[in-house]
MDAnalysis code that builds the backbone (N, CA, C; Angstrom):
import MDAnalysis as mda
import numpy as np

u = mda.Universe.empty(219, n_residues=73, atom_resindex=np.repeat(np.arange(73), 3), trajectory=True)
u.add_TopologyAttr("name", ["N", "CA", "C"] * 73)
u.add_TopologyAttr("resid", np.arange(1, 74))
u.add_TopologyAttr("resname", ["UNK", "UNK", "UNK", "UNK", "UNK", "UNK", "UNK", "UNK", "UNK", "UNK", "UNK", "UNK", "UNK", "UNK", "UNK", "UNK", "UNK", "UNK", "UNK", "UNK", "UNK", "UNK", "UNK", "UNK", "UNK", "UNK", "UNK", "UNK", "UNK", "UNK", "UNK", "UNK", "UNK", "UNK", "UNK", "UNK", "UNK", "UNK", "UNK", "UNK", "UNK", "UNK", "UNK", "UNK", "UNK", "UNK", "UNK", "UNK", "UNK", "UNK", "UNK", "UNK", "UNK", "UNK", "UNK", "UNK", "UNK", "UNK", "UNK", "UNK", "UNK", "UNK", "UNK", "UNK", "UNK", "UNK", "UNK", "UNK", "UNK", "UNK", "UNK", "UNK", "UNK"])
u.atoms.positions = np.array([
    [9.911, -4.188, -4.186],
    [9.135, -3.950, -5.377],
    [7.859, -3.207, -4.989],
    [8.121, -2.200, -4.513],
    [6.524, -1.211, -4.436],
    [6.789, -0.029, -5.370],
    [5.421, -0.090, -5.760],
    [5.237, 1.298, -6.855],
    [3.757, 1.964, -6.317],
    [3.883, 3.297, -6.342],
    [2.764, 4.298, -6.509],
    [1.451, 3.453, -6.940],
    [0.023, 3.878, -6.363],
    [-0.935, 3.549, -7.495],
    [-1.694, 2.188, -7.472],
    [-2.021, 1.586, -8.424],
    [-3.120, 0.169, -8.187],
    [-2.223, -0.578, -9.522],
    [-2.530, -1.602, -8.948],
    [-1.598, -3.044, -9.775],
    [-2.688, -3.875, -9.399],
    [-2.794, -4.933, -10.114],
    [-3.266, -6.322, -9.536],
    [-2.753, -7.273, -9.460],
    [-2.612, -8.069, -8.361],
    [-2.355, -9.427, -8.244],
    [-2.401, -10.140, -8.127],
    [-2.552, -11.637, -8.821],
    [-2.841, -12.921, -9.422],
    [-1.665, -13.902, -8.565],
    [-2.293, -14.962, -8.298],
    [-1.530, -16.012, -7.422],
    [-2.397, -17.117, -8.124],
    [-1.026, -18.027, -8.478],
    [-1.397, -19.555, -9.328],
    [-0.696, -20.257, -8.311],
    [-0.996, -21.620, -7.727],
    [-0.328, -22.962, -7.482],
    [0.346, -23.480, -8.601],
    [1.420, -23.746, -8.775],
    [2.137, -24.514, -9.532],
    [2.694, -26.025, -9.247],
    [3.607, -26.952, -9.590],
    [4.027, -27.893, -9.047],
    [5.491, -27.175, -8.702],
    [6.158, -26.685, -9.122],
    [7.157, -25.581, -8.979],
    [7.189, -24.547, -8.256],
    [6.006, -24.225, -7.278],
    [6.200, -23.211, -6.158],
    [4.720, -22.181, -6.685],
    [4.364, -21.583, -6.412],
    [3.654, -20.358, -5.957],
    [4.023, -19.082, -7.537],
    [3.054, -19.225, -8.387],
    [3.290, -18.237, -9.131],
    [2.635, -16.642, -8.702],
    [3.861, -15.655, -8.830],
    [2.582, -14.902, -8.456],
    [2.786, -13.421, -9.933],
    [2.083, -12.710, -9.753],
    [1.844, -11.583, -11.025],
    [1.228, -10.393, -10.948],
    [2.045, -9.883, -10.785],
    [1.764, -8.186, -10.373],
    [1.962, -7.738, -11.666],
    [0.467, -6.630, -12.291],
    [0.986, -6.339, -12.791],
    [0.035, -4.400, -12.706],
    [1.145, -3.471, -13.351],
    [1.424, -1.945, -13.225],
    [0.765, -1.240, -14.272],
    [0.103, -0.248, -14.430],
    [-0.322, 0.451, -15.387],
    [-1.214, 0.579, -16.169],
    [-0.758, 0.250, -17.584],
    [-2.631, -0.062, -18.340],
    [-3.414, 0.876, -18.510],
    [-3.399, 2.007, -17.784],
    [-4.228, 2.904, -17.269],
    [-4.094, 4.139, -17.471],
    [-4.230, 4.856, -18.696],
    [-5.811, 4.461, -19.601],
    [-5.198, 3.182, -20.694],
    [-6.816, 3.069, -21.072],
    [-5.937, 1.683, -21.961],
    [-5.751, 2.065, -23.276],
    [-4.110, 1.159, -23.334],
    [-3.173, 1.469, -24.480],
    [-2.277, 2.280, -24.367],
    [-1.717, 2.553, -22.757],
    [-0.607, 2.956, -22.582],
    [0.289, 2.120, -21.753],
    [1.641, 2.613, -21.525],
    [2.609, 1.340, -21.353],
    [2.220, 1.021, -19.975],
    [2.665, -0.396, -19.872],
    [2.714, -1.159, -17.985],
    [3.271, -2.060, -18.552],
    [3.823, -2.728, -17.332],
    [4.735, -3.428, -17.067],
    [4.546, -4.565, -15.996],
    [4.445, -6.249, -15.827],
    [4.366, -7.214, -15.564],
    [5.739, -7.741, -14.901],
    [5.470, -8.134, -13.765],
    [6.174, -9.035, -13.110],
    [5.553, -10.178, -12.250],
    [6.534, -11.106, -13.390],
    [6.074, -12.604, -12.633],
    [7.030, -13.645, -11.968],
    [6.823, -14.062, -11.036],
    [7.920, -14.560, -9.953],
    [7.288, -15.982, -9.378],
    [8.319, -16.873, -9.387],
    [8.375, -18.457, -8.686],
    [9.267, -18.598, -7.822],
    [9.352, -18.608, -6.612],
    [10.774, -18.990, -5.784],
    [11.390, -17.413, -5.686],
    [12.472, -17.772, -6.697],
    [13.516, -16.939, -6.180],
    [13.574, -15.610, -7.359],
    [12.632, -16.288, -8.848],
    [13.261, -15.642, -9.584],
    [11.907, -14.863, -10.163],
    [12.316, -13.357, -10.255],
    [11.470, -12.801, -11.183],
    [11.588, -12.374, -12.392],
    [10.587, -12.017, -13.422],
    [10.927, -11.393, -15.108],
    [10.039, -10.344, -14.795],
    [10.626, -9.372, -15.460],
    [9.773, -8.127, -16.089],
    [9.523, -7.707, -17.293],
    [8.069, -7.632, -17.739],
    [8.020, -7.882, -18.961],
    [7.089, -6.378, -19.219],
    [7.489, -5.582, -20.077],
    [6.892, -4.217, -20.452],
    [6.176, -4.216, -21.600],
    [4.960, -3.517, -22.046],
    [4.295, -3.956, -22.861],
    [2.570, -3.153, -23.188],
    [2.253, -2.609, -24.097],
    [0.672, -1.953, -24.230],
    [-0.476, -2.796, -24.004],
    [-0.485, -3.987, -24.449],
    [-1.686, -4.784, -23.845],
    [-1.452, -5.472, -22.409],
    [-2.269, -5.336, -21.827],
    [-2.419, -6.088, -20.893],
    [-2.669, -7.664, -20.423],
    [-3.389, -7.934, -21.173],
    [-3.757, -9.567, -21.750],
    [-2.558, -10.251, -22.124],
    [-1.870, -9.760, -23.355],
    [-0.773, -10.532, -23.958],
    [0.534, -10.034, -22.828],
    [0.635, -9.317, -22.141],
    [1.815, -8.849, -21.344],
    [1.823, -10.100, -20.291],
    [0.981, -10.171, -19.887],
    [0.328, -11.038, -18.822],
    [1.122, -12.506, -19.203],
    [0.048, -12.675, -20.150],
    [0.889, -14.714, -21.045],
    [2.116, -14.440, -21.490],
    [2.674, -13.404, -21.889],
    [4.116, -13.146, -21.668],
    [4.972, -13.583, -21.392],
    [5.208, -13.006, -20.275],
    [5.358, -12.896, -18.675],
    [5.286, -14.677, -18.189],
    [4.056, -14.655, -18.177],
    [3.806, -16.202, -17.672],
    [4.828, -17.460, -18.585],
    [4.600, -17.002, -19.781],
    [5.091, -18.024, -20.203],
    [6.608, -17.907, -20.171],
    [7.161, -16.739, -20.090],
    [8.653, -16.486, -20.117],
    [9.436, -17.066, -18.459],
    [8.399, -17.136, -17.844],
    [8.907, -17.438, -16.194],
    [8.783, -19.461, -16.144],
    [7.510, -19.608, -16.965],
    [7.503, -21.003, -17.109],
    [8.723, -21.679, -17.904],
    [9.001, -21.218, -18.581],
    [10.101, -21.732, -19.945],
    [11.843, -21.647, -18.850],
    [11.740, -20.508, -18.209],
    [12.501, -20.574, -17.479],
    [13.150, -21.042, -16.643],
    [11.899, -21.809, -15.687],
    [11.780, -22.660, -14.294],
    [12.010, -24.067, -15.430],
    [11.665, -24.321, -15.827],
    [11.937, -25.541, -16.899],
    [13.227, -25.606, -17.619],
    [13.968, -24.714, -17.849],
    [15.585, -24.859, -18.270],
    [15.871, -25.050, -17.067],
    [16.020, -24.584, -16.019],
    [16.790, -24.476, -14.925],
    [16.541, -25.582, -14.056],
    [15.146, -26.798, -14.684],
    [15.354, -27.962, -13.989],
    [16.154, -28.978, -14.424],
    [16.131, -28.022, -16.163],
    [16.577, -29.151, -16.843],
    [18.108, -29.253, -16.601],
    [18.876, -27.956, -16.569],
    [20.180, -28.269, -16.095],
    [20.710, -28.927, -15.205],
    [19.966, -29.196, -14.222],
    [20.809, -29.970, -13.072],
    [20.173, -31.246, -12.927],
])
C-alpha cells in the first residue's frame, strides 16, 4: 500500500489490536481521497470529499466489522 505524495497517519490502541489510518488526498480541499483503516489482518477503503466524515467512516466501518467477526465464532 504505497502511494505518491503526503497521507497522514493515525494509530489508536484498541482492545482488538492496533488501529491504524492512513489517509490520501484532500488536497485542495473538497476534492476526492480516500481512507484506509486496518486491525490485524483486515483493511476497508473508504473514498470520499470530506475528510473528517471519511475518517469516522472508515473507523466505524472497520469497528462494526471486527465486532461481527467476533461475534461469529
Amino acid at each position: 500500500m504505497t502511494k505518491p505524495g503526503k497521507y497522514e497517519a493515525l494509530f489508536f490502541p484498541t482492545k482488538d489490536g492496533l488501529l491504524k489510518i492512513h489517509a490520501y488526498g484532500f488536497n485542495p480541499c473538497g476534492s476526492w481521497g480516500e481512507v484506509f483503516a486496518t486491525i490485524g489482518d483486515q483493511t476497508i477503503c473508504v473514498k470520499g470529499f470530506n475528510r473528517h466524515k471519511t475518517i469516522v467512516r472508515a473507523t466505524k466501518m472497520i469497528i462494526s466489522t471486527t465486532s461481527n467477526r467476533k461475534n461469529e465464532f
